[in-house]
N, C-alpha and C positions, 0 to 999 in steps of 0.2 A: 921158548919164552924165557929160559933162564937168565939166557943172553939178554936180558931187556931189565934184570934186575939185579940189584945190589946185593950179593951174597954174604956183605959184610952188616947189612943194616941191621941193629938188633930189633928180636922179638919183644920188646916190652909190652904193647897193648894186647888185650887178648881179643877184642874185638875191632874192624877198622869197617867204618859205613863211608862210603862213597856216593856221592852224590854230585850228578853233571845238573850245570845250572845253565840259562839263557834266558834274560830278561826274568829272573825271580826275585826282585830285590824283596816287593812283601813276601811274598810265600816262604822266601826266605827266613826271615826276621821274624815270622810267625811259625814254623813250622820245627826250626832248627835248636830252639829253647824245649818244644816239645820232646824231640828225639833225646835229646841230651839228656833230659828227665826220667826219661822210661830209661834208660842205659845205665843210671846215674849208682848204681849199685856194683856196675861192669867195668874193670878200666877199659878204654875206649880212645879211638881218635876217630874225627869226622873230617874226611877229606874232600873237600869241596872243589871240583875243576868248572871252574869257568872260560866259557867264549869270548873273552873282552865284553862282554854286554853292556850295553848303552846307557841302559836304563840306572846301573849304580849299583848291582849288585856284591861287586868284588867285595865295594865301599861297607854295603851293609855287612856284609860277611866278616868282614875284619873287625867290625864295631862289633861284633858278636864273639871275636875269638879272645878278649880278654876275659872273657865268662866263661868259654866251653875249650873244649881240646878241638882247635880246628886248625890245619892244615891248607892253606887257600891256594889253589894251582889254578893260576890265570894264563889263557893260551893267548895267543895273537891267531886273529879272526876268528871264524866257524869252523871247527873240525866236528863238529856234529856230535851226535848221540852217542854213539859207537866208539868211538877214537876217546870220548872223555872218561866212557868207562869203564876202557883199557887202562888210560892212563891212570885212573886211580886205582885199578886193582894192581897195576903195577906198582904203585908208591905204597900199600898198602903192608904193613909191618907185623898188625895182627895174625891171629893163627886162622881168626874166621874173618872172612870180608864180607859184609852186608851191602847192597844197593839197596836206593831208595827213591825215587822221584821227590821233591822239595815242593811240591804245588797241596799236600795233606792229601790228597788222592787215595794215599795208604797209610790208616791213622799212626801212631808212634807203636800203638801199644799192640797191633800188631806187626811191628819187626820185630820186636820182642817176640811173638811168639814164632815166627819164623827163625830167630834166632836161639829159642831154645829145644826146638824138632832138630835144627843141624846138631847142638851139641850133644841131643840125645842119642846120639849116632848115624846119621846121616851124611853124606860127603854134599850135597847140594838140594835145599828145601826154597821153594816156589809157594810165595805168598798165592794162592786160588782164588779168581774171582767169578769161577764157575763148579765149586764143589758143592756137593751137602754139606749147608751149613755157612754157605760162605752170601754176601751180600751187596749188592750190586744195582740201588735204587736209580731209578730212571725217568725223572718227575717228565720229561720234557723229552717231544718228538726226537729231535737229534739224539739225547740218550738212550734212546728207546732202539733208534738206528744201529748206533754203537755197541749197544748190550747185543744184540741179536747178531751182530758181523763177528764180535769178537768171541764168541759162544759157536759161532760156525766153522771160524777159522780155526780154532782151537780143537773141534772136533775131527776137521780134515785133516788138522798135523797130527791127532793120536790115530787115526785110520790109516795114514799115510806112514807114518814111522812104527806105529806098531808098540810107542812106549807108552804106558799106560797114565798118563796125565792130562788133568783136564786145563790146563793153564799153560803153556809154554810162555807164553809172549808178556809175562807181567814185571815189570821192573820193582819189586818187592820179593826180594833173593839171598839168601846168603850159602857162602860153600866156602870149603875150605883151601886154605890160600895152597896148601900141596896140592890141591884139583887142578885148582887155577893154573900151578905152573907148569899142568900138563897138558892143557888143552890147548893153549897156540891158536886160536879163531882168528879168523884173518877177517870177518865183516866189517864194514863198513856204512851198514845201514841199520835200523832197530831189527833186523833180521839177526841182529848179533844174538839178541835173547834166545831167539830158537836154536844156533846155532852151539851157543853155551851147550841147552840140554841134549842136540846130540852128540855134539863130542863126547862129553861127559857119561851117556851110555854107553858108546862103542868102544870107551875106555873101562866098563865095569863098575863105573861108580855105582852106588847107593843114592837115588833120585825120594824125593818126596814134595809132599804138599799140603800145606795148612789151609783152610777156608780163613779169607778175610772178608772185608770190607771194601768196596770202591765208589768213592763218590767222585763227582765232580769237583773240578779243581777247584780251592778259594778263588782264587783271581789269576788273570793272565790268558792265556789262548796256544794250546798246544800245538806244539814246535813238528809232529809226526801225520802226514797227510795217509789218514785209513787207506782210501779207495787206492793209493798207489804201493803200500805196504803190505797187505790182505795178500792182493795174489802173488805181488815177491815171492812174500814170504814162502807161499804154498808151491810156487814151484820152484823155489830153491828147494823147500825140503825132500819134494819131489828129485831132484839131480841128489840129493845128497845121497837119496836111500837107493837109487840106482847106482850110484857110484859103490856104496858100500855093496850090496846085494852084487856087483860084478867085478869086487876083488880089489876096484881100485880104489878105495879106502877112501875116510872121510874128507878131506882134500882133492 
């Protein structure tokens, strides 16, 4: 991965939160004044990669970067989930990179606390939205669906890989940018998340997890189809941990 980044870019920020956007102009405009508030003690840059989206989000994003330290990376087309939060960990300058999803999903005020488990010595801490302690209301049948699938899936990939966490798949993350330029994930699908934390153990990192909060988005309609993702996921993890377990390595 090093090859994929600038070895001359200075470290100035100590903190760099990345954030893939697609049709979030509100959530945006709502969400992104928050973030910036809970950090607002941290220097920090928030790098936002957008899909050209329709809806005008770049727009509001930019109406936002006279007020906050934001960084706007606008793609041409859909390069998807995966690909935008490569590319911002790759532009990312800080020492720590935090993700975040832009829809409030995962309040502000805990990536702060995910962001102070990493610096309390940790190499990669995973906001939890299946720990003790962690919170996850579900007023309505569909989330009712969703808490139960994701609470399943999550138990099959700690059964299946063997690492002891109960959250792989949550995009409320941060690790540190030397992880980052060791792990090389080559996904392309929100499978990248799980794909993060195996790298990251078979490399020896230091993994943890904070219990959060997860609600339903403010507004908009998520861009990640469950029912085709769940079993991906689990039988990619599945090829992974047989690859490792017979030598031929996480790749």
């Amino acid at each position: 991965l090093k090859g994929r980044m600038s070895q001359t870019r200075p470290l100035s920020p100590v903190l760099s939160v990345v954030i893939p956007t697609y049709n979030e102009r509100e959530n945006a405009e709502r969400f992104i004044p928050k973030l910036a508030d809970a950090f607002r003690d941290i220097p920090h840059e928030i790098i936002v990669v957008d899909d050209s989206s329709p809806d005008g989000t770049a727009a509001a994003v930019r109406g936002l970067a006279g007020r906050y330290p934001i960084e706007l990376v606008v793609r041409r087309g859909r390069g998807g989930f995966a690909s935008a939060l490569r590319d911002g960990y790759d532009r990312a300058r800080g020492d720590v990179i935090l993700s975040i999803d832009v829809d409030g999903s995962f309040p502000a005020s805990d990536a702060r606390a995910v962001y102070a488990a990493l610096v309390a010595g940790q190499d990669l801490v995973i906001g939890s939205r299946h720990s003790v302690g962690s919170h996850f209301p579900a007023p309505t049948p569909e989330l009712k669906i969703r808490r139960f699938s994701s609470a399943w899936e999550n138990r099959l990939l700690r059964w299946l890989t063997g690492i002891p966490l109960h959250d792989f798949t949550a995009n409320c993350r941060a690790l540190r940018r030397s992880l980052w330029e060791r792990l090389q994930p080559r996904e392309e699908t929100s499978f990248f998340l799980v794909e993060m934390v195996l790298l990251a153990a078979a490399r020896g990192a230091s993994i943890g997890e904070v219990p959060v909060t997860f609600a339903e988005r403010a507004s908009g309609t998520t861009k990640i189809n469950h029912v085709i993702e769940i079993p991906r996921a689990l039988f990619r993890a599945a090829t992974f941990v047989l690859r490792h377990r017979t030598g031929r390595g996480w790749h």
